[in-house]
PyMOL commands that place a pseudoatom at each C-alpha (Angstrom):
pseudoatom trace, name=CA, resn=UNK, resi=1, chain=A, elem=C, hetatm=0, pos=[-1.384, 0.051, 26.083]
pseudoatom trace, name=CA, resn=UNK, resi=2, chain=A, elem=C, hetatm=0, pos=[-4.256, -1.666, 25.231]
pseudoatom trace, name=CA, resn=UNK, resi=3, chain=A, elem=C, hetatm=0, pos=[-5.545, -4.997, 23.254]
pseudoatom trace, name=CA, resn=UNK, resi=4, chain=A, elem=C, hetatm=0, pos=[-6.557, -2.586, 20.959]
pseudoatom trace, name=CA, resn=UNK, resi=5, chain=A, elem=C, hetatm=0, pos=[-4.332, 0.099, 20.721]
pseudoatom trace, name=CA, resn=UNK, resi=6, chain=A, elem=C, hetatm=0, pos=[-1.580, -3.088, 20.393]
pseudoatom trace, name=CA, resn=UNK, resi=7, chain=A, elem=C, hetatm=0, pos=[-3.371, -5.529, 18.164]
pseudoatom trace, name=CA, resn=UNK, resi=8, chain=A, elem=C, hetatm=0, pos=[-6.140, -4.487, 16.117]
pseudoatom trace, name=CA, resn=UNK, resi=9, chain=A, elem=C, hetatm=0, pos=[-5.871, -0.466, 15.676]
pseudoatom trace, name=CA, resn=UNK, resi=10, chain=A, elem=C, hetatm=0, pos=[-1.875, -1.109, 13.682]
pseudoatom trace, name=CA, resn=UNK, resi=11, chain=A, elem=C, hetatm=0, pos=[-4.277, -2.955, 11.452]
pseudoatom trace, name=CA, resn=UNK, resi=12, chain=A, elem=C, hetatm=0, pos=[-6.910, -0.499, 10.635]
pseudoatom trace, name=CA, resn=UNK, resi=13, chain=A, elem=C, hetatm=0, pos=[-4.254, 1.759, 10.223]
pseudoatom trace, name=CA, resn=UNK, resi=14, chain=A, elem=C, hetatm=0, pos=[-2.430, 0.062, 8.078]
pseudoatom trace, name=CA, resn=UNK, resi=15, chain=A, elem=C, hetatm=0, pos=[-5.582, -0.210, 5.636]
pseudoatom trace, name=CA, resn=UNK, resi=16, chain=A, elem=C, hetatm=0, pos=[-6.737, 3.381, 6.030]
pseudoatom trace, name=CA, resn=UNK, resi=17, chain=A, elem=C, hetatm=0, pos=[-3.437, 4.488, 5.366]
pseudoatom trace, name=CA, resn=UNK, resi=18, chain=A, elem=C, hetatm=0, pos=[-2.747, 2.604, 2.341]
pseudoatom trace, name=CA, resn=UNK, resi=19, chain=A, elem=C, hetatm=0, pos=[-5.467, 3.580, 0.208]
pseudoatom trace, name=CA, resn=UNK, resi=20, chain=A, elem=C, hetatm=0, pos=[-5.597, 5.308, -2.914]
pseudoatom trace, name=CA, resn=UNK, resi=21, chain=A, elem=C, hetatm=0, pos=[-6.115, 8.503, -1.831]
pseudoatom trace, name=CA, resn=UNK, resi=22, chain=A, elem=C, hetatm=0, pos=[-3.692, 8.967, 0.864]
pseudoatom trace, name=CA, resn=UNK, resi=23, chain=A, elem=C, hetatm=0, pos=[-0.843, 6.938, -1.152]
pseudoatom trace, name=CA, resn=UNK, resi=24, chain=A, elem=C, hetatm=0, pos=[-1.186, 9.574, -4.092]
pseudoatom trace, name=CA, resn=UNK, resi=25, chain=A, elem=C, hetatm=0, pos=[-0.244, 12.201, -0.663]
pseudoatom trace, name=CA, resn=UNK, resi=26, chain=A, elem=C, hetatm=0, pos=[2.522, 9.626, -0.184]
pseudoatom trace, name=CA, resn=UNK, resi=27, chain=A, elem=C, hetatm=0, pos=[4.239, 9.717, -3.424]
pseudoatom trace, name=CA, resn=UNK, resi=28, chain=A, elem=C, hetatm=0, pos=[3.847, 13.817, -3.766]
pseudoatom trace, name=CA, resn=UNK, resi=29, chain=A, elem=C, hetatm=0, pos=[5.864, 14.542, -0.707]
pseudoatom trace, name=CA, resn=UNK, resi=30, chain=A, elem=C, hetatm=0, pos=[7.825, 11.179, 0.291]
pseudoatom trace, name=CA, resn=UNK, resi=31, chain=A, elem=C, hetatm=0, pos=[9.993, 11.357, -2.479]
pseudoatom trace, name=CA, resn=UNK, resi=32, chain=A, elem=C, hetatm=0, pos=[11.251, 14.877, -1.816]
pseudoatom trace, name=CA, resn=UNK, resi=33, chain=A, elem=C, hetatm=0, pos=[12.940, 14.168, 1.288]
pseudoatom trace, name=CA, resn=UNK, resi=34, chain=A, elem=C, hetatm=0, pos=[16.965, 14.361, 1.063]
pseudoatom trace, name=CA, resn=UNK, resi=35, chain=A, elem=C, hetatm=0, pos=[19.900, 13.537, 3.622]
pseudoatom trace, name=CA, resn=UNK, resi=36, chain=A, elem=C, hetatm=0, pos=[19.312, 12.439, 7.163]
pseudoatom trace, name=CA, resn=UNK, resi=37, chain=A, elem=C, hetatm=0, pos=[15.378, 11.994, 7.345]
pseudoatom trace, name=CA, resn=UNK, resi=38, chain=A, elem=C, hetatm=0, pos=[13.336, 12.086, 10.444]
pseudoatom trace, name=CA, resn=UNK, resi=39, chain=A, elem=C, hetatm=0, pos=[10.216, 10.727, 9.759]
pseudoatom trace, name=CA, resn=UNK, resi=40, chain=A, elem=C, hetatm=0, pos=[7.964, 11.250, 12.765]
pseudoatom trace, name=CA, resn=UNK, resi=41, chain=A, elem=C, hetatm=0, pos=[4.968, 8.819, 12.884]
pseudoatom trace, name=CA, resn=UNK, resi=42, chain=A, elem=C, hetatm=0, pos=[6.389, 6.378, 10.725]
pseudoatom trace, name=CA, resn=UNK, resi=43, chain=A, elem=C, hetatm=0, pos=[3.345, 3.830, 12.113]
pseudoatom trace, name=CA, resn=UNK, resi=44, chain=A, elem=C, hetatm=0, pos=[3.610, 0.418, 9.644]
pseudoatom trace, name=CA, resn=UNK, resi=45, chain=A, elem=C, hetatm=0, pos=[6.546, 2.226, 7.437]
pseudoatom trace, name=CA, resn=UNK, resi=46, chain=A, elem=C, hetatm=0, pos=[4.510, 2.915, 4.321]
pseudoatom trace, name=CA, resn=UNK, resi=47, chain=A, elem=C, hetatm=0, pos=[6.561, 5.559, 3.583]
pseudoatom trace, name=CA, resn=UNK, resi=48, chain=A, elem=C, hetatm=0, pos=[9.661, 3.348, 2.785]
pseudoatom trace, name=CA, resn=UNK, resi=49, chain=A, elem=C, hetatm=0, pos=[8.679, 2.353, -0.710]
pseudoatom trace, name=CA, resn=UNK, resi=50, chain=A, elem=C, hetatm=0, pos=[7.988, 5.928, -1.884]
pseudoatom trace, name=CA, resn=UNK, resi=51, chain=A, elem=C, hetatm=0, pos=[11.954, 7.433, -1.109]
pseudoatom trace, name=CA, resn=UNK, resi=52, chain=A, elem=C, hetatm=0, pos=[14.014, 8.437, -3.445]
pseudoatom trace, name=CA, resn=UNK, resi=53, chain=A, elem=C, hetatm=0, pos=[16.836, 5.827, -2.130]
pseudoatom trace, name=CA, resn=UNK, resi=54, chain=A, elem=C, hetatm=0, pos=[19.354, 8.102, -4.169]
pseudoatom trace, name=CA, resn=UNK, resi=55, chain=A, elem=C, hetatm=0, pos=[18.822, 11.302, -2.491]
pseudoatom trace, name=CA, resn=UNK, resi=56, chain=A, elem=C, hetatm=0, pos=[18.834, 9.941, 1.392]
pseudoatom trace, name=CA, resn=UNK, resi=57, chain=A, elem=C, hetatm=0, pos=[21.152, 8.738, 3.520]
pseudoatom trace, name=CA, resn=UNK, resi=58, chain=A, elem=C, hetatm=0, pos=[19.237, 7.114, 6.748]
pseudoatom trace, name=CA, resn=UNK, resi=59, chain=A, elem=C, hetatm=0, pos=[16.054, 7.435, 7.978]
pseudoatom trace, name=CA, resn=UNK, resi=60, chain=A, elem=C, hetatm=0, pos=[14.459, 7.974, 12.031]
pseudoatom trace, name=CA, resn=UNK, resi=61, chain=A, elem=C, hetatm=0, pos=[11.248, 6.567, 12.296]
pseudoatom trace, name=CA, resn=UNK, resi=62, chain=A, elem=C, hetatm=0, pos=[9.976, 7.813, 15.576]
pseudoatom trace, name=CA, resn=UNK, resi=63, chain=A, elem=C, hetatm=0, pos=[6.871, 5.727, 16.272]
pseudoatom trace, name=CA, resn=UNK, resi=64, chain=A, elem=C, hetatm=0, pos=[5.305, 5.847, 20.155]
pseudoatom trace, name=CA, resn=UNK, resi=65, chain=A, elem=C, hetatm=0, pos=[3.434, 2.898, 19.205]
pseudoatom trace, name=CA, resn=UNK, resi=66, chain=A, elem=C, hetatm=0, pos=[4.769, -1.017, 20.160]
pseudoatom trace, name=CA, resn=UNK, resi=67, chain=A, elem=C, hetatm=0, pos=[1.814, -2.611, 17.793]
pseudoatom trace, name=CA, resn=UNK, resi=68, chain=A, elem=C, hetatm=0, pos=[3.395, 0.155, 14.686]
pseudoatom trace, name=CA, resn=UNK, resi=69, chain=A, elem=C, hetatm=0, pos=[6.798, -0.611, 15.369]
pseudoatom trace, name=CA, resn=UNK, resi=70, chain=A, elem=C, hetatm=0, pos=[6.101, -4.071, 15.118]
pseudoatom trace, name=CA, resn=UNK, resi=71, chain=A, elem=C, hetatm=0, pos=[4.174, -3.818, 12.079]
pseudoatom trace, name=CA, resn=UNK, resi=72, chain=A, elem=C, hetatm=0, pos=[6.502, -1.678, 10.365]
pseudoatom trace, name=CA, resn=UNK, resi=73, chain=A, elem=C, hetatm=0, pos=[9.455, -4.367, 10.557]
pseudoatom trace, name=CA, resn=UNK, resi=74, chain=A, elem=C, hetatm=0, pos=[8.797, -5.968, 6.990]
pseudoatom trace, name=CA, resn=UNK, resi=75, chain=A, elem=C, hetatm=0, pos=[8.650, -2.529, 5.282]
pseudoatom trace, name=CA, resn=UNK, resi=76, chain=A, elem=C, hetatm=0, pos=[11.918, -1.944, 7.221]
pseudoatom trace, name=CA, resn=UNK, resi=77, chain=A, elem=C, hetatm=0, pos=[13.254, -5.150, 5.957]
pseudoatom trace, name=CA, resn=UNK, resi=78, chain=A, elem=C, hetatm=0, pos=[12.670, -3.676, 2.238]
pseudoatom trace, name=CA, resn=UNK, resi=79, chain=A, elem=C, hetatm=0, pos=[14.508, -0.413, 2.749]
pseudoatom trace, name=CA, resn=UNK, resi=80, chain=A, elem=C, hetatm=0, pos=[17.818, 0.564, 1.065]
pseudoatom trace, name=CA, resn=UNK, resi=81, chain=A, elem=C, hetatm=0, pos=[18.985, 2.398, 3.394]
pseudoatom trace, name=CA, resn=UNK, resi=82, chain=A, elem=C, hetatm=0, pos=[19.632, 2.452, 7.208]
pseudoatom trace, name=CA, resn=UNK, resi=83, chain=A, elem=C, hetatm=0, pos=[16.252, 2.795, 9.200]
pseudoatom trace, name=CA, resn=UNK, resi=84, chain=A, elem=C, hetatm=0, pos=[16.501, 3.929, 12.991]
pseudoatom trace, name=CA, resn=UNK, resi=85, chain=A, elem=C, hetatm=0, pos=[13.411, 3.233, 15.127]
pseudoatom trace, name=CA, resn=UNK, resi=86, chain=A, elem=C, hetatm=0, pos=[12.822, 5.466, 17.971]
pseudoatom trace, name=CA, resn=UNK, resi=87, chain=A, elem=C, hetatm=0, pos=[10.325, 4.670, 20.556]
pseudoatom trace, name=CA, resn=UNK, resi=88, chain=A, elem=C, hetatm=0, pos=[9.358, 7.861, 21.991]
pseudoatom trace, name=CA, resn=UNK, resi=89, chain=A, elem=C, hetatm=0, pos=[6.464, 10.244, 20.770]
pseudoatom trace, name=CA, resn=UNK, resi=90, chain=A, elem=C, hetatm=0, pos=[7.024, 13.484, 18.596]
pseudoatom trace, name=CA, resn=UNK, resi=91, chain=A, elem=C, hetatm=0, pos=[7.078, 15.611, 21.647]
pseudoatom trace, name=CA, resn=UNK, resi=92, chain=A, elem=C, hetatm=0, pos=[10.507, 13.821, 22.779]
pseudoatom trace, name=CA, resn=UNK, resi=93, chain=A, elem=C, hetatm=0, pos=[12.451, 13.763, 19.376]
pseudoatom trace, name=CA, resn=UNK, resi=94, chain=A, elem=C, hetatm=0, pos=[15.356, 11.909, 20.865]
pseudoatom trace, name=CA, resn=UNK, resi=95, chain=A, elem=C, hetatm=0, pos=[17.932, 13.299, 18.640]
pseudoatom trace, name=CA, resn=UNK, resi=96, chain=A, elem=C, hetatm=0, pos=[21.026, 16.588, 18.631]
pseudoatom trace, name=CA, resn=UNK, resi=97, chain=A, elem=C, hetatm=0, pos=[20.350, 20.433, 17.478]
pseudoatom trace, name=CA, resn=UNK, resi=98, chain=A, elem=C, hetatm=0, pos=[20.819, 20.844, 13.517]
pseudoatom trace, name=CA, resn=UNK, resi=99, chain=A, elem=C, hetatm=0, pos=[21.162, 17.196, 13.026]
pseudoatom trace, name=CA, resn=UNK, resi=100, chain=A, elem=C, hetatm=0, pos=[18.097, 16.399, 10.230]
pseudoatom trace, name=CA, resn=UNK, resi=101, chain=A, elem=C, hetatm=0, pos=[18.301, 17.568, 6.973]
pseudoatom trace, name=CA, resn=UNK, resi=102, chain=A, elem=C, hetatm=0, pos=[14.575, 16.634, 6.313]
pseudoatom trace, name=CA, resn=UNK, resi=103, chain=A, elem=C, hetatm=0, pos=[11.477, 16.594, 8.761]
pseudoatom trace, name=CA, resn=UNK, resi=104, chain=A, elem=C, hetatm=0, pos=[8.908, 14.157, 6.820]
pseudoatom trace, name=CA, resn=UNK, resi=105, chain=A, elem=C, hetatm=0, pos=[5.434, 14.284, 8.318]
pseudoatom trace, name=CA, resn=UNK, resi=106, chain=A, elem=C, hetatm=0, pos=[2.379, 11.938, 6.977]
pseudoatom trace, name=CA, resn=UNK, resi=107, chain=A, elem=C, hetatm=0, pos=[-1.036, 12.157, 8.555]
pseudoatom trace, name=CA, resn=UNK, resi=108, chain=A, elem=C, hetatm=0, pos=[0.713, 12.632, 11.963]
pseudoatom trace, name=CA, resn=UNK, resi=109, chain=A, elem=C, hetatm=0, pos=[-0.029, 15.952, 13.075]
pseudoatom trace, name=CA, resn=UNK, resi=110, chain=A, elem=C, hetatm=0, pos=[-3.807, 14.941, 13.356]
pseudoatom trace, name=CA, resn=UNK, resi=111, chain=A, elem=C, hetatm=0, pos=[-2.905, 12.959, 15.823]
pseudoatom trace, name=CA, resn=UNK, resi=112, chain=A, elem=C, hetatm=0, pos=[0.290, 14.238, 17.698]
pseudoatom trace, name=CA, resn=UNK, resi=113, chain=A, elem=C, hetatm=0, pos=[-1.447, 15.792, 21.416]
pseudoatom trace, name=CA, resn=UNK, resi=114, chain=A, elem=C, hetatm=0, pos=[0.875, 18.351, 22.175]
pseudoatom trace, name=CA, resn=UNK, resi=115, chain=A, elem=C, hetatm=0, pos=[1.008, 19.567, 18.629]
pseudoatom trace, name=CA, resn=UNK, resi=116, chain=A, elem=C, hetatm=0, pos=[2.675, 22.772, 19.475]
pseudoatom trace, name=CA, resn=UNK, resi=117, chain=A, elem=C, hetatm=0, pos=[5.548, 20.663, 21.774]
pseudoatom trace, name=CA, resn=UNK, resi=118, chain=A, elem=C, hetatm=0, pos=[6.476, 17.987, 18.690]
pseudoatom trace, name=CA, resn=UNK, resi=119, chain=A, elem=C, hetatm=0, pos=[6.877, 20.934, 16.261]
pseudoatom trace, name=CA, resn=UNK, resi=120, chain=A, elem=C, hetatm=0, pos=[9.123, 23.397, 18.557]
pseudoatom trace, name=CA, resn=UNK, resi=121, chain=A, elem=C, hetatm=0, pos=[11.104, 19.746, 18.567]
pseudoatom trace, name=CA, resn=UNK, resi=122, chain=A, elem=C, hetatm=0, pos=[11.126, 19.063, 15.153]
pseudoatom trace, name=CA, resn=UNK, resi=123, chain=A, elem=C, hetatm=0, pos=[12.090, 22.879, 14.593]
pseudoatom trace, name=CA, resn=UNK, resi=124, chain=A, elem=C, hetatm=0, pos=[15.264, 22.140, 17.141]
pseudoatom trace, name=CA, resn=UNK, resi=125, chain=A, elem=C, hetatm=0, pos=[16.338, 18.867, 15.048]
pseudoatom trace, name=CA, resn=UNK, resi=126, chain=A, elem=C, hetatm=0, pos=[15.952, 20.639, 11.614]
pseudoatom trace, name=CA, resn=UNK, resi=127, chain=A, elem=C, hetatm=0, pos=[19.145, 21.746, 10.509]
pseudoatom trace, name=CA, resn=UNK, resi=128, chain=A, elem=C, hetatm=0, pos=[18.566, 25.982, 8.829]
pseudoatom trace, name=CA, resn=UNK, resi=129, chain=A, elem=C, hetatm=0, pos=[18.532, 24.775, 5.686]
pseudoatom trace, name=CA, resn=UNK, resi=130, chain=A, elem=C, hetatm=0, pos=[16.588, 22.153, 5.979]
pseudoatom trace, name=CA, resn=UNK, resi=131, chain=A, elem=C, hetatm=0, pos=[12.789, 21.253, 5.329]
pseudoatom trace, name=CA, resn=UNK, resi=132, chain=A, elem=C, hetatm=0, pos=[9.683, 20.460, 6.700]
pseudoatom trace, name=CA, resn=UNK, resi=133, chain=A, elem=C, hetatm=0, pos=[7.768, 18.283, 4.132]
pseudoatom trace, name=CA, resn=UNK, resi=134, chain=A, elem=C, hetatm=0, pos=[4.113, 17.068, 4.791]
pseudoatom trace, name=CA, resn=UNK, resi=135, chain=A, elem=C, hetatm=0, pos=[1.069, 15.659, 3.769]
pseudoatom trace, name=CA, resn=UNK, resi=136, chain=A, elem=C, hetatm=0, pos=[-2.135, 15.805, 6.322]
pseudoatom trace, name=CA, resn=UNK, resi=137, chain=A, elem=C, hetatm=0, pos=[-5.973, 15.492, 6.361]
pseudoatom trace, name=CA, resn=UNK, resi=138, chain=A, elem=C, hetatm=0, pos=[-7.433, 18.244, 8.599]
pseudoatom trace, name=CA, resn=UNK, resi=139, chain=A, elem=C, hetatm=0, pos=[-9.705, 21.342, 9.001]
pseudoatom trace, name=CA, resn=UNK, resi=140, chain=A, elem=C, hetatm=0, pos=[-11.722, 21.890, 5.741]
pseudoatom trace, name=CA, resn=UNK, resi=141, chain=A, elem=C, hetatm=0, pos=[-12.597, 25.187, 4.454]
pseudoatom trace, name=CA, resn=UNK, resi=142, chain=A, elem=C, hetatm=0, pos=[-16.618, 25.348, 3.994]
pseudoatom trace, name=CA, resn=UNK, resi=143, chain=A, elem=C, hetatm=0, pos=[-18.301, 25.736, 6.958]
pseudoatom trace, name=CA, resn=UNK, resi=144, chain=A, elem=C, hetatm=0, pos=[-20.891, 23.194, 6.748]
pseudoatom trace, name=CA, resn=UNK, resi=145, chain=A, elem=C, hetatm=0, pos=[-18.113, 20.301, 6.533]
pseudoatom trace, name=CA, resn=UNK, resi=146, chain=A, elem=C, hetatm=0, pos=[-16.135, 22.025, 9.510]
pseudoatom trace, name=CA, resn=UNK, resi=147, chain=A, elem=C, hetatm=0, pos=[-19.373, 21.622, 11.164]
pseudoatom trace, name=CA, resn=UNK, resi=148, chain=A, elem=C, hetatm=0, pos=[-19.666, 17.907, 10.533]
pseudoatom trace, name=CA, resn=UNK, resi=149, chain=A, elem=C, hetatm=0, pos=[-15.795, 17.913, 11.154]
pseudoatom trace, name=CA, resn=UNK, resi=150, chain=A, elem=C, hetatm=0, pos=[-16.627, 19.342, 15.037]
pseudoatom trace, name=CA, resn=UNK, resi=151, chain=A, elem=C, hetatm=0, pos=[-19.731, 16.660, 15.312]
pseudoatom trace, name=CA, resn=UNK, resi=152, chain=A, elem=C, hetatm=0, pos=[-18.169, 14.000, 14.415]
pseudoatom trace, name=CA, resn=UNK, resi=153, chain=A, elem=C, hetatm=0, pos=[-14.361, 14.233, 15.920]
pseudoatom trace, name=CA, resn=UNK, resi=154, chain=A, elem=C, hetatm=0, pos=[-15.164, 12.763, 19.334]
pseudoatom trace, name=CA, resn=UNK, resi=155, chain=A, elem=C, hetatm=0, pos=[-16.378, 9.766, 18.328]
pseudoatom trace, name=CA, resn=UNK, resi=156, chain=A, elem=C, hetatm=0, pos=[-13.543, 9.402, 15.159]
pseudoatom trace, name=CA, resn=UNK, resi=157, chain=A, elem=C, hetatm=0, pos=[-10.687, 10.619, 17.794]
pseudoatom trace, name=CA, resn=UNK, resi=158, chain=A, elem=C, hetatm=0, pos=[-11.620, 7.445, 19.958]
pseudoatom trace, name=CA, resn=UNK, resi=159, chain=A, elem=C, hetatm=0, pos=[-11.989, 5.148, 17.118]
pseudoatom trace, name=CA, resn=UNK, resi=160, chain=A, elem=C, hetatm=0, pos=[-8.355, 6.302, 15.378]
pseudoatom trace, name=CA, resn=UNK, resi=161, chain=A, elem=C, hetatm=0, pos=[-6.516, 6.713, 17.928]
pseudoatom trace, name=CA, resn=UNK, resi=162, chain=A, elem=C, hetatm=0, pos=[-6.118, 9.847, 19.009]
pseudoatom trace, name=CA, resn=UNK, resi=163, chain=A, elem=C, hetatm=0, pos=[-6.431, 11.138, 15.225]
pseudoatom trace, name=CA, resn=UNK, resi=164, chain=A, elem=C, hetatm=0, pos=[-8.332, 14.360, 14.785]
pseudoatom trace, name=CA, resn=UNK, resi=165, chain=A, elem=C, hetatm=0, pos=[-10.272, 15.689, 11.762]
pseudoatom trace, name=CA, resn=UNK, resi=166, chain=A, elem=C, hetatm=0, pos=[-10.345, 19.514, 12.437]
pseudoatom trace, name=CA, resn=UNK, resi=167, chain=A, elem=C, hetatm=0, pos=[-6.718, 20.648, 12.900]
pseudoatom trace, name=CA, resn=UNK, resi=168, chain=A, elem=C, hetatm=0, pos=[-5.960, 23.566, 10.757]
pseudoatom trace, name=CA, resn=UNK, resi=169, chain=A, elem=C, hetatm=0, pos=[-2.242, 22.215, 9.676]
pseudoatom trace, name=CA, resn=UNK, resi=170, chain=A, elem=C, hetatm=0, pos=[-0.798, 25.199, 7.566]
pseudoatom trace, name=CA, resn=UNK, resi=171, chain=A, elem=C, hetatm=0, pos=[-1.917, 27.394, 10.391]
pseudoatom trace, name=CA, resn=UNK, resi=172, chain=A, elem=C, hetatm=0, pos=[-0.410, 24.982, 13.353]
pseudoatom trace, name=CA, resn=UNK, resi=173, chain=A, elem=C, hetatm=0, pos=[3.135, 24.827, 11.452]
pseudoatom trace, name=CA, resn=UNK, resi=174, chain=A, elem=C, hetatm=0, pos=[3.118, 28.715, 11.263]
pseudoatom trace, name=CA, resn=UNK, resi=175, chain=A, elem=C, hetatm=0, pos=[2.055, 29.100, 14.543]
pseudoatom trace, name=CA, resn=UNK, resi=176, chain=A, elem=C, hetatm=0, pos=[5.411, 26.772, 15.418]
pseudoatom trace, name=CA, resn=UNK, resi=177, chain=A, elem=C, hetatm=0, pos=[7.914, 29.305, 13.960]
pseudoatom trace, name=CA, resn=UNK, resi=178, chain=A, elem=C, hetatm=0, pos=[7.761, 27.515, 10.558]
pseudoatom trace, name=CA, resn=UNK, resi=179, chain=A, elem=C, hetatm=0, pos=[7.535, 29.530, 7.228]
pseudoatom trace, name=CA, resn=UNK, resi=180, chain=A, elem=C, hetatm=0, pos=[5.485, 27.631, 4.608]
pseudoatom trace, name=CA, resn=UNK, resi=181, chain=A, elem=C, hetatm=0, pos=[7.171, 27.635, 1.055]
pseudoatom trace, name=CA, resn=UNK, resi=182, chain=A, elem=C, hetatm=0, pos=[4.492, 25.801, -0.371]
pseudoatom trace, name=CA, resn=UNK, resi=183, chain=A, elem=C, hetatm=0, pos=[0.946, 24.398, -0.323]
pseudoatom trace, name=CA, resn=UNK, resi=184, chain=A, elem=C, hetatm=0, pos=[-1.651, 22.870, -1.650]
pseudoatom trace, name=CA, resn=UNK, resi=185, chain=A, elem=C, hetatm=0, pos=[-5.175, 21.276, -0.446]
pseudoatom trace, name=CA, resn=UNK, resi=186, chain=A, elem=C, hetatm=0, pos=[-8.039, 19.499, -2.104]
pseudoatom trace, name=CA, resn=UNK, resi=187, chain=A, elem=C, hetatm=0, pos=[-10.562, 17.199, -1.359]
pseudoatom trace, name=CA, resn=UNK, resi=188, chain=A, elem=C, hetatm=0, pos=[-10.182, 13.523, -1.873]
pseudoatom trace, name=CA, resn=UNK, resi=189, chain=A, elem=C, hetatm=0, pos=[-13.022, 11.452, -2.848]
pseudoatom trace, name=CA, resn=UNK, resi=190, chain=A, elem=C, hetatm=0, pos=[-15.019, 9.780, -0.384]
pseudoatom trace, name=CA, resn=UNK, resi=191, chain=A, elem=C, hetatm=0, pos=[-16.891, 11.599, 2.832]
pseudoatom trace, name=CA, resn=UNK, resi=192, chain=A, elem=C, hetatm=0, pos=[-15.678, 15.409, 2.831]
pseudoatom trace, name=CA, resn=UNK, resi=193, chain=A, elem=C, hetatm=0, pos=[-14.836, 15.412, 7.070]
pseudoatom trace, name=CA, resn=UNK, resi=194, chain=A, elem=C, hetatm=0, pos=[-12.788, 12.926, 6.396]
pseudoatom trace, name=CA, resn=UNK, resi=195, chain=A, elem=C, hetatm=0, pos=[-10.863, 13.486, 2.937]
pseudoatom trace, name=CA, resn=UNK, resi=196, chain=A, elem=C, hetatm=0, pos=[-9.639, 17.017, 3.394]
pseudoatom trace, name=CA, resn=UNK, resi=197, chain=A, elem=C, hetatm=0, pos=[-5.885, 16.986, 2.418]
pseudoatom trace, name=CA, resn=UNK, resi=198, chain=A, elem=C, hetatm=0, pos=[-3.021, 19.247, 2.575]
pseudoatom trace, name=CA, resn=UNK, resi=199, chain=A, elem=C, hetatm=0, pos=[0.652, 19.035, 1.298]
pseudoatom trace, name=CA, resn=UNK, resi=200, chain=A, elem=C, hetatm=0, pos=[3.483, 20.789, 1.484]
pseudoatom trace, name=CA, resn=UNK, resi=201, chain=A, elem=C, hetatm=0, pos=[6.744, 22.562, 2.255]
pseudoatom trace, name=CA, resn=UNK, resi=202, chain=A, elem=C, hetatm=0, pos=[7.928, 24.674, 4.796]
pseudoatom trace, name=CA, resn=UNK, resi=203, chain=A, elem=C, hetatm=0, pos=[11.169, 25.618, 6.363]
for i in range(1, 203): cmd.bond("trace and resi %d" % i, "trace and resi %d" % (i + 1))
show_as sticks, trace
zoom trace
């Protein structure tokens, strides 16, 4: 890992990741997770505050990342309820068949390289009646922006680690075996490759 993939990208991150845009993602689809709770990209754990502590019973936070895992540790600190940390990426979900009641995903499947891998894992962990719950940024639907989307990627994907701004998300969780029960997707303010948003539900 590098200086900056260890000490200054958890940072940017961090502040990316808590603004107001991507927090009002947050509370949509955080609090609708129930049970046992894999959360896979948990980064600096700004998720935690946003559970509904009544409705879960522990939470996974796989996180790949040393420089996340050691940011997330006062967020940890906060929960009320048992947090797990698992050091492995979302393509080695470390955990049985039919043991999570609730997949939680949050502007992680943008970045995620075997895509295809993490969710035929995530699929394995979910138990049948659970649920795949998400928020993402990703492919936008008017051309122009997709083009800008393609242009730009390269240069964002270095910058972000490894985050990319022109996945098509409800079509990648289809493609996976998942049905989607839900979804939504909107613009947020601020530049349009960027701030394309989806959330949503599948099983």
């Amino acid at each position: 890992m590098s200086f900056y993939e260890k000490h200054c990208l958890p940072h940017i991150i961090n502040f990316a990741c808590g603004m107001k845009a991507i927090r009002e993602q947050r509370e949509l689809v955080v609090p609708l997770a129930r049970g046992r709770v894999l959360e896979v990209g948990m980064g600096p754990g700004l998720n935690i505050p946003y559970y509904n502590k009544d409705h879960v019973d522990m939470v996974w936070g796989l996180e790949p990342s040393e420089g996340m895992r050691d940011k997330a540790q006062s967020n940890i600190s906060k929960a009320p309820f048992n947090v797990e940390l698992l050091d492995l990426p979302g393509e080695e979900i470390p955990l049985d068949d039919n043991s999570v009641d609730t997949v939680l995903l949050t502007f992680t499947l943008c970045t995620i390289p075997d895509w295809g891998k993490a969710l035929e894992q995530m699929r394995r962990v979910l138990k049948p009646d659970g649920e795949l719950v998400f928020c993402e940024h990703g492919k936008a639907p008017d051309k122009n922006i997709q083009l800008w989307q393609d242009r730009i990627n390269p240069y964002w994907n270095k910058f972000a680690g490894g985050c990319n701004l022109n996945r098509p998300i409800p079509d990648l969780i289809e493609k996976s075996g998942f049905k989607i029960q839900r979804v939504d997707s909107q613009y947020k303010p601020g530049p349009k490759p960027l701030n394309f948003f989806y959330h949503g539900v599948a099983k």
